[in-house]
N, C-alpha and C positions, 0 to 999 in steps of 0.2 A: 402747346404752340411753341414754346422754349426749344422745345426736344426734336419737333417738326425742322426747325430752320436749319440751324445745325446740317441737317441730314439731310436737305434739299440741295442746301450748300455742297456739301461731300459730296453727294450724288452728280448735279453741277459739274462741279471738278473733276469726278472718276467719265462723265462724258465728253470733255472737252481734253481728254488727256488721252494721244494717242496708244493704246497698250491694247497686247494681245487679248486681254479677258475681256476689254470692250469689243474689239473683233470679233469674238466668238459669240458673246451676247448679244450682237448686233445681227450673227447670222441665224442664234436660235429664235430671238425673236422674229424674224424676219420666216424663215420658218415656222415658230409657231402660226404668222399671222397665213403666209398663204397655209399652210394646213385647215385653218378654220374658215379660209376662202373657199379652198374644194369642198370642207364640208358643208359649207354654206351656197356651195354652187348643187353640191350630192342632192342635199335636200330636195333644193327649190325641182330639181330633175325630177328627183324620184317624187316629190307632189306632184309634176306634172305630169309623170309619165301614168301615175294612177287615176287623175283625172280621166288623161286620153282613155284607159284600159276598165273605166266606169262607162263611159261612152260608146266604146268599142263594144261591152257587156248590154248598156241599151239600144245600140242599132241591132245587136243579133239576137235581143227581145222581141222588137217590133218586128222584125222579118220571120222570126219563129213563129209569130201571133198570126201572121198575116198568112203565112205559108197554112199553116191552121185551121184560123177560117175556110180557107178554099177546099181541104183536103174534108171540112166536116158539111160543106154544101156539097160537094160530090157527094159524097157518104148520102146526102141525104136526097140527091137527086135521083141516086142508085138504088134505095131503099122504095123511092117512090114509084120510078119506071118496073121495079121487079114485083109490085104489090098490083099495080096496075095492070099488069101482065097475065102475073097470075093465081093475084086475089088470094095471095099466100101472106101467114100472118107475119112469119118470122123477118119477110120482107119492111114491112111496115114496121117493126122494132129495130130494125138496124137507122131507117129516115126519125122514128121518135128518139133512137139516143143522140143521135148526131144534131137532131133541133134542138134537143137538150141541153145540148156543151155548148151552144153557137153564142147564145147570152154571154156566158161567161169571160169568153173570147172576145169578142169585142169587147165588152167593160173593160178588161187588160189592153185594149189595145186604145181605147181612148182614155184609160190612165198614161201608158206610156209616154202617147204624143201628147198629153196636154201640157200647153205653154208653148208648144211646136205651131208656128203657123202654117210651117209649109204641111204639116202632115195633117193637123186636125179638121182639114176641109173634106182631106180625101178618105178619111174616115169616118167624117158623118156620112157622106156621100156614100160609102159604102154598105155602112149600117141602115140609109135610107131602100137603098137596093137590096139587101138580104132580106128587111120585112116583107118589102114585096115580092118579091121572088119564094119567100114561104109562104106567103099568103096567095100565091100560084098555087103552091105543091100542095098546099091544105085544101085548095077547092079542085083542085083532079081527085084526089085521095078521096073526098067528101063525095063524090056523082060515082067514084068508081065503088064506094061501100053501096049504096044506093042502087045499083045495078046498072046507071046510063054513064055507061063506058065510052058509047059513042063521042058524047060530050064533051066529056073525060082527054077524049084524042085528038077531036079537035082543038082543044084549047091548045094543046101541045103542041098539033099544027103548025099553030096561029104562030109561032116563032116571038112569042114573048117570052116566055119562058129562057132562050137560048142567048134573044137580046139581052136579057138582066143577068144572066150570066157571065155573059161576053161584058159587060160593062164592069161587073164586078173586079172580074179575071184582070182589064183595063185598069183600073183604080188602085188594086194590091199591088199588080204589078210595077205602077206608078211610085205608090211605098215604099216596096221592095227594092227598087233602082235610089230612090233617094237616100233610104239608109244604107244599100251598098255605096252610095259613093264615098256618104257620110263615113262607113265604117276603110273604107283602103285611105282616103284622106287623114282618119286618128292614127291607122295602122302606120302609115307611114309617118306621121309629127311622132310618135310613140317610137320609132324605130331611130328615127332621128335625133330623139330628146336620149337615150340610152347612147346613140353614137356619140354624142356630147357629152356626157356623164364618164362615160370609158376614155374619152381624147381629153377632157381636163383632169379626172385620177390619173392617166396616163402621162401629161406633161407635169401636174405638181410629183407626181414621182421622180421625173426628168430631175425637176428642179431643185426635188428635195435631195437627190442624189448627188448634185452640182453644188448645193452650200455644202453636204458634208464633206465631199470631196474638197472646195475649198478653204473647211476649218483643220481636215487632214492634213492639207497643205500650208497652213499659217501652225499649226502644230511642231510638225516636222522643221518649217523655218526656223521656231522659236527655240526649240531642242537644239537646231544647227547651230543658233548664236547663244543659247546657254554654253554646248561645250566648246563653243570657239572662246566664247567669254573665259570658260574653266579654265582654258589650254593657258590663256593671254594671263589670266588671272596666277595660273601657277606660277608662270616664266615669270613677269612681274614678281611676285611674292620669292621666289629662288634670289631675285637680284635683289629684292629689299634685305632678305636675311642675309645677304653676304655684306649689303649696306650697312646693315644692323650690328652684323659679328663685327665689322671692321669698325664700327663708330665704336662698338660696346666695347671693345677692346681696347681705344684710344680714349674713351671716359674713365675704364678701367685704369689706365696708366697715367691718367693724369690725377684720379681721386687717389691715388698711392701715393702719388708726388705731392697732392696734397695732404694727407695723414702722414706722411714722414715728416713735411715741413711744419706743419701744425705741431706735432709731436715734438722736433728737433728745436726748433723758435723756445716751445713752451721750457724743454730742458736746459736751452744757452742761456734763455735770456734768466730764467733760476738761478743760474750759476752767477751772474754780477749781483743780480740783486742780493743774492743772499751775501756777497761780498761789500756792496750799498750798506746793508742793515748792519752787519761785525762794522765795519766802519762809525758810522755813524755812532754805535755803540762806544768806540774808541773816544769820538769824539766829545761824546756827552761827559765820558771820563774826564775829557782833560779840560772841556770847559769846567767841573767841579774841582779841578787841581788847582786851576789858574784863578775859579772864583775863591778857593780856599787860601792861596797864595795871597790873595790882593786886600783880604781881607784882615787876615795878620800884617800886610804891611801899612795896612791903614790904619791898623791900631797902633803900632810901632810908628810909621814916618810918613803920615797922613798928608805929607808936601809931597811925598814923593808917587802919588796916586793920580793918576790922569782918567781924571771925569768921563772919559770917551771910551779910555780899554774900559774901564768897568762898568759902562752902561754894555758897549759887546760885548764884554764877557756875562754878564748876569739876565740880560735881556734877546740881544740879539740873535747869539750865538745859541738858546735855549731854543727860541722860535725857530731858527731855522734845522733845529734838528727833528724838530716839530714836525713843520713840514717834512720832511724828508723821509719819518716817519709814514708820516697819515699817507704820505703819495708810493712810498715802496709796499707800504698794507694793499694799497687800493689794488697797485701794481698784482702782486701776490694773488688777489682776488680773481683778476681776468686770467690770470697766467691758469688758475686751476679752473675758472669755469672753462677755458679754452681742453683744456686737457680733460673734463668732464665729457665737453660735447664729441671730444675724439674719441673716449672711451665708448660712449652711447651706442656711436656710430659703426664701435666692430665688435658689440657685445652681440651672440645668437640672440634670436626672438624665439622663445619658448610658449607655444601655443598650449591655454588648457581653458575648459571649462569655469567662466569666473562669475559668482553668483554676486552683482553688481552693486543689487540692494546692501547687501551684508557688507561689502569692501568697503565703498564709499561712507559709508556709516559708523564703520574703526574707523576710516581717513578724520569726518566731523568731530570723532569723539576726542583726538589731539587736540583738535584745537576749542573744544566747546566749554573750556575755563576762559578763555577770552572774551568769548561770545554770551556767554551768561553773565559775568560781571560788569556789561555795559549795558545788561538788560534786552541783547539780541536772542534769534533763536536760529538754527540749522533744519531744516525740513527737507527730508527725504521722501523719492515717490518709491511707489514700486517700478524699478529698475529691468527691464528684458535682459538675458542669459546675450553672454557671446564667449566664441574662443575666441584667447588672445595673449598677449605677453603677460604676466600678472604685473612685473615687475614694471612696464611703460603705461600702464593703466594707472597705476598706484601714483606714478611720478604726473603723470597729467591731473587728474582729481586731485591731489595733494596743494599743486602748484596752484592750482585757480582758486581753491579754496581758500591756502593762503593768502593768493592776493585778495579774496574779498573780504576778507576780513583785516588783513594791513590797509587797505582804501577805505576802509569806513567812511561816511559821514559823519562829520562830529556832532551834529546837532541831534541825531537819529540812532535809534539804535539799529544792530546791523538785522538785514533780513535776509538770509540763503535759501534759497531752494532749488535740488537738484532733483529733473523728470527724465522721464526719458520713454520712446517708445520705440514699436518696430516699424521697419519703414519696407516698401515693396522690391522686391528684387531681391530680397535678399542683405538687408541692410537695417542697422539700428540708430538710434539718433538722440542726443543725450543734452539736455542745456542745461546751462550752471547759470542760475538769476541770482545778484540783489540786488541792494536799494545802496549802495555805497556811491562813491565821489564819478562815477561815470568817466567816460571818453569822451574826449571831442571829435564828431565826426573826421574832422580831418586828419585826425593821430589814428582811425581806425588798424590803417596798415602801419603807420611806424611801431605801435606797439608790440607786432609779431620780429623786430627788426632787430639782431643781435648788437647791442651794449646802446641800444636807442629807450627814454622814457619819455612819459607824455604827462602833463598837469605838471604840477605842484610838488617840486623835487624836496619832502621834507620826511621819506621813510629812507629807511638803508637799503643799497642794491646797487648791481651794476646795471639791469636790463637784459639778462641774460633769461629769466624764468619764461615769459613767454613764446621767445623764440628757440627756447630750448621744449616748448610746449610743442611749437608746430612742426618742429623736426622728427618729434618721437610720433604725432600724429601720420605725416605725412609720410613716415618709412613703415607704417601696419595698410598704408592705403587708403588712410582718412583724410578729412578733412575737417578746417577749424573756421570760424569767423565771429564774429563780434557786432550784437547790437548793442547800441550805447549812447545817450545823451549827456552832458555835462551837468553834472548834480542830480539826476535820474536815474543812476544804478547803470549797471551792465548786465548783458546775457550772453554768456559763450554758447555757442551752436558746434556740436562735434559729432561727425557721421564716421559709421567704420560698417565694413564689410561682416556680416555676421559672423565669418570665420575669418581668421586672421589671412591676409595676403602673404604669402612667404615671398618676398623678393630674394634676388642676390644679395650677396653680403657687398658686394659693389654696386648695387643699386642703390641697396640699404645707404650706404654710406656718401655716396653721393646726392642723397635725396636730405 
């Protein structure tokens, strides 16, 4: 029932949404259904027309029966007037075959009509007339064996014989007009029910010729506004590419301007610091000249010592070289992660075959003295194959490992585990779990943010690792995100193209 609705739904929607392929299903069904109307019109025709042509078959029974009869009392009137004549026997066999067959004949003919009311009167009536009209012909026959022929001719005379004849002849005739009307009346519903038959095959022909004609013609429309659409669709696409070369070209020139400036920043601003640190060096020197001076004159003329130079010389003047120190380091630090991420950015990406399980498994083995002495573990799955940079592979796995094992939980020991599978289209999909100090949901994105950190600023770093993570992701064509609760661990989620994307090297670099 799950599977049912869904697909009621679709179907729903594919009929209430105007489109050519509903057009076209709308006129084959439509076609199918009259197609199964003429044959359901054929049928009910051609039942009827074989009713009528069963009909038509027992009116030209009855009239064959009846025609029959008459031609086998002739027969047998003739047989009798030629015996009587002249008392020849072969005569008298032609009236005994023909009395013979006369049974038979009527039986057929009052099977026929029975159930007929109009006819089965005038077939007793008949059958009451042929007895006696043979039982005529058996007593002429009977005086004329006998030798009183006389008798024999008057009875003959006597025009009974010719009355029962003439009544009979009246009565078949009677029959025979009633199943002819009967049979030109089927003939004609019979002639009519085929003219019907041929005028509806004839107009569903019409008609079936008029939907294909009009799916020929929503065809042809639709072809006309496919290649109109192609033509619109080129022109368009012509004027995006010259969009594209002109924007690419000004991305181009501006990601230059920025790799010179990045580049040039990173070497000017080198140049003072490292003149900052010789400096400061200088001065440590001369705070130890000045603390060495004061301190021989304090053994020598301990009056002549003011409390204040030698708290600045010994204290002050140390700490702020201190400072000056720890803040040109720190300095030093961005100056080269800055120049790291320029270099990243214009190094080739060298695609190869990298067997993921085994890399990331060296990567664990660096660091799994760490992970063992706090009584953690490192759990690798089996890994799916990709081509790809080896060397931005290494630097991503490297970097998240590290940090899950610099984030530990202190209370816990650490727990890794890197899976990963294939995903459809052409794509793999790889997450890095543990159980360490998590994210706060709301740091999810500052995390990925160059010289930005999130929690508990108490390990070394600028904030550069994983924004330097999502820069090497997102120039192979992948992608990165982060689930994470605060003291629940992390899970990095990281998708890439099974084969590596080669962008430009201005893409690359801009990206």
């Amino acid at each position: 029932m799950k599977r049912i609705r869904p697909a009621l739904r679709t179907f729903g929607t594919f009929l209430r949404t105007p489109t050519l392929s509903r057009s076209i299903i709308a006129l084959l069904a439509l076609a199918i259904l009259l197609l199964m109307a003429v044959n359901a019109a054929t049928f009910v025709m051609i039942q009827r027309t074989a009713t009528y042509n069963d009909t038509v078959d027992h009116s030209q029974q009855v009239r064959l029966a009846a025609k029959d009869m008459l031609m086998l009392l002739t027969d047998a009137e003739t047989g009798q007037r030629g015996f009587m004549l002249t008392a020849r026997a072969e005569y008298l066999g032609v009236h005994d075959n023909a009395v013979a067959k006369l049974p038979d004949v009527i039986d057929r003919m009052e099977t026929l009509v029975d159930g007929d009311e109009a006819q089965v009167g005038r077939v007793e009536k008949v059958k009451g007339l042929y007895q006696e009209r043979l039982a005529l012909m058996n007593s002429t026959i009977e005086l004329t064996r006998t030798g009183r022929i006389g008798e024999a001719v008057s009875l003959i005379r006597g025009g009974q014989g010719k009355a029962q004849m003439d009544a009979i002849r009246v009565e078949l005739a009677a029959v025979d007009a009633v199943e002819a009307r009967r049979l030109a009346e089927r003939t004609r519903q019979s002639e009519r029910a085929q003219t019907i038959t041929v005028a509806v095959n004839a107009l569903a022909a019409v008609l079936v010729l008029l939907l294909a004609g009009i799916s020929v013609w929503l065809v042809r429309r639709y072809v006309a506004e496919i290649e109109e659409a192609h033509f619109e669709l080129d022109r368009v696409n012509a004027g995006l590419e010259n969009e594209v070369r002109d924007r690419t070209a000004e991305l181009t020139r501006a990601n230059e301007e920025i790799q010179r400036f990045a580049y040039i920043v990173s070497h000017d601003l080198r140049a003072p610091l490292v003149n900052v640190m010789g400096y400061t060096s200088e001065l440590e020197q001369v705070s130890k000249t000045l603390d060495h001076q004061l301190t021989a004159l304090e053994t020598t003329h301990p009056e002549l010592v003011d409390p204040e130079a030698l708290r600045a010389v010994r204290e002050d003047a140390p700490e702020a070289v201190g400072f000056i120190r720890t803040s040109t380091a720190k300095m030093d630090r961005l100056i080269n992660a800055i120049l790291k991420l320029s270099r990243e950015g214009r190094r080739a990406l060298l695609p190869e075959r990298l067997d993921m399980t085994g890399m990331v498994r060296a990567i664990a083995d660096t660091v799994s003295h760490q992970v063992t002495e706090t009584g953690g573990e490192i759990t690798i799955g089996a890994l799916p194959t990709m081509e790809n940079d080896r060397l931005s592979i290494e630097q991503i796995f490297g970097n998240l490992i590290d940090n899950a094992v610099k984030y530990q939980q202190a209370d816990r020991p650490i727990r890794i585990q890197v899976s990963g599978q294939d995903e459809p289209d052409g794509w793999v999909s790889y997450a890095v779990r543990d159980n360490g100090r998590g994210v706060s949901p709301k740091d999810h994105a500052r995390i990925f943010e160059l010289f930005r950190r999130s929690g508990k600023q108490d390990k070394p770093g600028e904030g550069l690792g994983l924004a330097f993570v999502r820069n090497i992701v997102r120039r192979m064509g992948g992608s990165i995100d982060v689930e994470s609760q605060l003291g629940e661990g992390s899970t990095f989620h990281i998708k890439f193209p099974k084969r590596l994307i080669m962008l430009s090297e201005h893409q690359g670099d801009r990206l």
